[in-house]
C-alpha positions in Angstrom: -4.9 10.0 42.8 -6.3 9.7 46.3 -4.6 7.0 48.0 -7.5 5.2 49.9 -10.0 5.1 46.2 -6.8 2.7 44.7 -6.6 -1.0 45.1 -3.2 -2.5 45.8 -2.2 -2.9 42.5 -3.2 0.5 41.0 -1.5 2.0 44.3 1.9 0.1 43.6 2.1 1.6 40.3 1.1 4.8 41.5 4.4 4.8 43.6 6.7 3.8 41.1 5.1 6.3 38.3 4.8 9.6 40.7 7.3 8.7 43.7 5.5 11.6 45.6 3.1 11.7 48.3 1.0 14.6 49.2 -0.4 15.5 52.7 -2.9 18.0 53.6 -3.0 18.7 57.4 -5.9 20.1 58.9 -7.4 19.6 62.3 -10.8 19.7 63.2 -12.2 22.9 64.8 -14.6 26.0 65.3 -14.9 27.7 61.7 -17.4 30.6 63.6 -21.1 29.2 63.2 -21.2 29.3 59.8 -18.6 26.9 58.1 -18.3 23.5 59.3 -16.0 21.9 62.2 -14.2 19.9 58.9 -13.5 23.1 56.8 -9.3 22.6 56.9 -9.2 19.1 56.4 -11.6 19.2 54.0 -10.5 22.0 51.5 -6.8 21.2 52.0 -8.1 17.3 51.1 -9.7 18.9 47.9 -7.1 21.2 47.3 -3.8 18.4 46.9 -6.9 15.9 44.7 -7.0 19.1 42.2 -3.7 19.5 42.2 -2.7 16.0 41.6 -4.6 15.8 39.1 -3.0 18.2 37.5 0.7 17.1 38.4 0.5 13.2 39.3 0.7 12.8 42.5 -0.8 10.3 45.5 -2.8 11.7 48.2 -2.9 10.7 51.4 -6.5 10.0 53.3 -7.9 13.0 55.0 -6.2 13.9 58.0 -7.4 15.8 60.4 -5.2 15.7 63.2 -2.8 19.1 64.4 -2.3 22.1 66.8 -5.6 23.1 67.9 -4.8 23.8 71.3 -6.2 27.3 70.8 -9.8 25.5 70.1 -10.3 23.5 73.0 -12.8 25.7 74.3 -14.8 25.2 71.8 -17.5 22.3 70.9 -16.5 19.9 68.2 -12.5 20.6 68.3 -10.4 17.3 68.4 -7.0 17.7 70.4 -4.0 15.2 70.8 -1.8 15.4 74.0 1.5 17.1 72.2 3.9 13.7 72.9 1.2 11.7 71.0 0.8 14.0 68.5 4.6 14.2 67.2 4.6 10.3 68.0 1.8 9.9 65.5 2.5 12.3 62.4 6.1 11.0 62.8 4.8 7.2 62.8 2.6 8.1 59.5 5.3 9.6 57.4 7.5 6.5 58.4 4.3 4.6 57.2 4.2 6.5 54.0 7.8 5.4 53.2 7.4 2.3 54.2 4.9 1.4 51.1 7.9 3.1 49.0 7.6 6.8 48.5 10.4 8.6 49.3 9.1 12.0 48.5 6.3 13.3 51.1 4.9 16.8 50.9 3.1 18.5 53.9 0.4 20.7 52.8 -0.2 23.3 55.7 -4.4 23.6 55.3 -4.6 25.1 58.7 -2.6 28.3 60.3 -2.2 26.8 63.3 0.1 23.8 62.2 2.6 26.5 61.1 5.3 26.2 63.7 4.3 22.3 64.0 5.0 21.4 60.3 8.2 23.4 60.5 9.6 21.3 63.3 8.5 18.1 61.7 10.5 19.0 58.9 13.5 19.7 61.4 12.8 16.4 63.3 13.7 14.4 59.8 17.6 15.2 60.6 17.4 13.3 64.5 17.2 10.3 62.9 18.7 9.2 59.5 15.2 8.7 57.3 15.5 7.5 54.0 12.6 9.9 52.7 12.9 13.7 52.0 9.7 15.7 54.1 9.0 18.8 52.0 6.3 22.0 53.4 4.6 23.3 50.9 3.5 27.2 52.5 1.4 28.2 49.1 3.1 31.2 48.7 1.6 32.4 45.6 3.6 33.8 42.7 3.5 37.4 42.3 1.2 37.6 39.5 -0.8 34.7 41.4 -1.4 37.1 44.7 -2.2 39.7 42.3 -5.1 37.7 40.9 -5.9 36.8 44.6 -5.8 40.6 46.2 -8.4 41.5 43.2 -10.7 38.9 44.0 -11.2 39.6 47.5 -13.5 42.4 48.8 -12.2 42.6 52.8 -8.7 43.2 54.3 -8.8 41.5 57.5 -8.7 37.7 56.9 -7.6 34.8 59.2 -10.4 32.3 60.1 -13.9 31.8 58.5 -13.1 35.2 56.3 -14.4 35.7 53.1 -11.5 33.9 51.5 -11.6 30.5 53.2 -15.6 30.6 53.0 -15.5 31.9 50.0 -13.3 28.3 48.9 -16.0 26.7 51.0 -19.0 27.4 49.1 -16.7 26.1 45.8 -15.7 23.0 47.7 -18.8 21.6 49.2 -21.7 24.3 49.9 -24.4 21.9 51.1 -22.0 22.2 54.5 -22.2 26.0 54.4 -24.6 28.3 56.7 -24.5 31.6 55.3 -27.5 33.1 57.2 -25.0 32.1 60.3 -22.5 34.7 59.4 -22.1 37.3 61.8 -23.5 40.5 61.3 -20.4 42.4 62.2 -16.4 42.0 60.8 -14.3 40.0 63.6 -11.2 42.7 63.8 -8.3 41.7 66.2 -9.1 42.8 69.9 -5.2 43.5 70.5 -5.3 42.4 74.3 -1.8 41.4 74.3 -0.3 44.0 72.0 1.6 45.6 74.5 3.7 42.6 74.6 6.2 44.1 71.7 7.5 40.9 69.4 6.1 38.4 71.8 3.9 35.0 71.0 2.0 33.0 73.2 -0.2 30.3 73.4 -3.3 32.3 74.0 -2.5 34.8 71.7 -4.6 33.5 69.0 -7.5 33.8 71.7 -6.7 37.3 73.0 -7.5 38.9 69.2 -10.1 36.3 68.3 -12.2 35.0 71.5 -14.8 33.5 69.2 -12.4 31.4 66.5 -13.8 34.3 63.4 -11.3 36.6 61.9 -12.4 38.4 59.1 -15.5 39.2 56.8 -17.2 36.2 55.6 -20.3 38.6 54.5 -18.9 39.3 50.9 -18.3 35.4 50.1 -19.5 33.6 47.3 -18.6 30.2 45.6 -17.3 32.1 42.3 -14.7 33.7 44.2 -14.2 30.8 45.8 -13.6 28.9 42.5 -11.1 31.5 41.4 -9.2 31.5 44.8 -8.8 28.1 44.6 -7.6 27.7 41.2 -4.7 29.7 42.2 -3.9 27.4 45.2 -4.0 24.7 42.7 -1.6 25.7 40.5 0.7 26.8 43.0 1.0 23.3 44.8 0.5 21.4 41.3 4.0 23.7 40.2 5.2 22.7 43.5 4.9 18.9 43.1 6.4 19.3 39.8 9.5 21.0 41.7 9.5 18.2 44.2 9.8 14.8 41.4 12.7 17.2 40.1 14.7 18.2 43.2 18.0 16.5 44.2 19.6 18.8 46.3 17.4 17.8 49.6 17.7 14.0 49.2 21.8 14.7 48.3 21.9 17.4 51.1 20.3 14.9 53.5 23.1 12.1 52.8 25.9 14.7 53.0 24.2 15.4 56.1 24.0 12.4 57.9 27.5 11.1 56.7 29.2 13.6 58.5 27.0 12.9 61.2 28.7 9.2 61.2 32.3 10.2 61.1 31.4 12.1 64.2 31.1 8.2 65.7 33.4 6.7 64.3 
C-alpha cells in the first residue's frame, strides 16, 4: 500500500492491520547520461510497492532526499546542508509515528546513504522514541546472490552498471537512454589507493570522476526483471521479520530504563 494513493480512512486501517512503515531513501543525482537523475528514488520507491504487496506493508511517498555530497558537481543533483538534513529525516520518522506506526524500516536505495542510515539508526537511542527504526541492507540469501551472480554479465558494478540499469529498463524504460551509454567500462581510477584503509569524502570522486561505475552495455529489462524479483523477496521476508520481532522494541525499553536510573 503506498501511503499518499490511501484516503484517511483506508490509511488508518492500514496502520492498525500492518503496524509497519517502509522507506526507500534515495537522493536525486547523476546516473552517467544514460539513466535518469531519479533512478534511486525511483527503483527503491518500486522496489518497497512490490514488496508490500507481497508482505503488507505501508510505503512512504517517494523520497528523495540523502548524502549526495559526492554529486554536487554535477547538473540536476539535489543537496541538503548536513544539520538540515539529519533535522529533516529525524522530523519525518517522528511524523511517521506520530500517525501511529511504530515499526519504520529504512530501505537504503542509494550507496551513498550507507554510513547516513546507520547513524540514523544510532541517533534513535539520544532520545527515548517510542518507534523501533530498522535498515534493511538487501543482503541477499545465499541462494538469492547465486541467482543474482548468474544473471549478470560484468564484474565491476557501482553506479549506472548493468545491474541498476538493467532494474531500470524493468522499472520504467521510457526514462532510459541506451544509445547514451558509454562506449567504454568505467573501472576505478585508484587515485587515492595509496592511502591504505582510509575513506574520504572525495574518494568516491577520485575512482569515478564522471558518477558511472561499471558496464551498463550488457543491460536489458529481462535481467532487470529477474534482479529485481530477488530484491523483492528479500525485503518482503524482511518485513515479515520486522511485524514479528520483539527483541528491538524490548531491547530499546531495557535500554532507556537504565538510562533513567542513571538520573534518578
Amino acid at each position: 500500500m503506498n501511503w499518499e494513493t490511501l484516503t484517511a480512512p483506508a490509511f488508518a486501517k492500514a496502520v492498525k492491520d500492518t503496524g509497519v512503515c517502509v522507506v526507500a531513501m534515495g537522493v536525486v543525482e547523476k546516473h552517467s547520461d544514460h539513466l535518469p537523475l531519479g533512478t534511486d528514488f525511483l527503483n527503491g520507491h518500486k522496489l518497497a510497492t512490490l514488496a508490500a504487496e507481497k508482505e503488507a506493508a505501508v510505503v512512504f511517498p517517494p523520497f528523495y532526499f540523502g548524502q549526495i555530497y559526492e554529486a554536487r558537481c554535477f547538473p540536476g543533483t539535489l543537496t541538503l546542508p548536513p544539520e538540515l538534513l539529519l533535522s529533516l529525516l529525524r522530523t519525518v520518522l517522528k511524523e511517521i509515528r506520530r500517525n501511529g506506526f511504530q515499526k519504520i524500516i529504512l530501505v537504503n536505495a542509494h550507496g551513498g546513504n550507507t554510513q547516513l542510515l546507520d547513524f540514523l539508526a544510532q541517533c534513535t537511542l539520544a532520545d527515548d522514541e517510542d518507534y523501533a527504526l530498522y535498515v534493511q541492507k538487501r543482503v541477499l540469501s545465499s541462494e538469492r546472490q547465486r541467482q543474482w551472480e548468474e544473471t549478470i554479465e560484468t564484474t565491476v558494478h557501482g553506479h549506472a552498471c548493468e545491474c541498476e540499469t538493467s532494474i531500470s529498463l524493468a522499472n520504467h524504460p521510457q526514462w532510459i537512454d541506451m544509445d547514451a551509454v558509454p562506449s567504454e567500462p568505467a573501472l576505478p581510477l585508484g587515485r587515492t589507493s595509496h592511502l591504505k584503509g582510509n575513506f574520504s569524502g572525495i574518494s568516491w570522486y577520485s575512482d569515478f570522476p564522471d558518477h558511472y561505475a561499471g558496464d551498463a552495455r550488457t543491460a536489458t529489462a529481462e535481467k532487470g526483471r529477474i534482479l529485481r524479483q530477488l530484491q523483492v523477496d528479500t525485503l518482503a521476508a524482511f518485513i515479515a521479520e520486522v511485524k514479528a520481532d520483539q527483541a528491538v522494541p524490548t531491547l530499546a525499553g531495557e535500554f532507556f530504563a537504565r538510562e533513567r536510573q542513571l538520573r534518578d
